[in-house]
N, C-alpha and C positions, 0 to 999 in steps of 0.2 A: 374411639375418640383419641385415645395415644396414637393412634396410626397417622393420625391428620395429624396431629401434631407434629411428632417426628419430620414426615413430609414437608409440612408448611416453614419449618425450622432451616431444614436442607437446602431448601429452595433459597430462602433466604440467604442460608450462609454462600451459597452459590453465586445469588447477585450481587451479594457485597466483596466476597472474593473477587469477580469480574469485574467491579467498578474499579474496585480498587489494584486488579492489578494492570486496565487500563491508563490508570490515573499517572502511573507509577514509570508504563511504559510512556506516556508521551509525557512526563516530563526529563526523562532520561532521554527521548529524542531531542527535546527542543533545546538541552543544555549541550548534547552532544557538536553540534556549529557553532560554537560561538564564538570560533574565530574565522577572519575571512577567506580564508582557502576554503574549508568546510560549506561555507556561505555560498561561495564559486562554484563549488562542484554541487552542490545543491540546485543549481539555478540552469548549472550546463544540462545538467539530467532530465531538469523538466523540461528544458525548452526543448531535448530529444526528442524525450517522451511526445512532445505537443506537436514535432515533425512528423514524428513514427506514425501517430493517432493519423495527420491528415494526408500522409502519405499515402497508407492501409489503411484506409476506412472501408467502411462495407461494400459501396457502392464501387470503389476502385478494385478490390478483391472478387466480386461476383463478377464482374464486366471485363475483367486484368485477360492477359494472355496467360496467367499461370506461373510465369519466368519472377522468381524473385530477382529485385533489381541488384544492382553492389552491397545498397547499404543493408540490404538484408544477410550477408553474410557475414558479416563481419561481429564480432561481439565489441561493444563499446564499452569503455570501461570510464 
């Protein structure tokens, strides 16, 4: 009966450890932009991100001749 206990204790302190230190990271992102440069370069990245995705998607990479284009060499910053 102590065993489960112990156990069912652990586990708990584990969730609330992880909730909480979830909670903690994204409010430490969300304050981290709150100027507009921050804001800008947030917005440049995704919309990268959102070329990168329909550049290389699956159907392009199985089908592609293999040759990564420019933009794949390059590291974007």
């Amino acid at each position: 009966m102590g065993l489960v206990t112990v156990f069912l204790l652990a586990l708990l302190g584990t969730v609330v450890g992880a909730t909480a230190f979830l909670v903690l990271r994204e409010r430490a992102r969300r304050h981290r932009f709150d100027d507009a440069e921050g804001l800008l370069i947030e917005q440049q990245r995704t919309a990268q991100a959102a070329r990168m995705r329909a550049t290389y998607s699956s159907l392009s990479v199985h089908q592609g001749n293999g040759v990564i284009g420019d933009e794949g060499n390059h590291f974007h910053s």
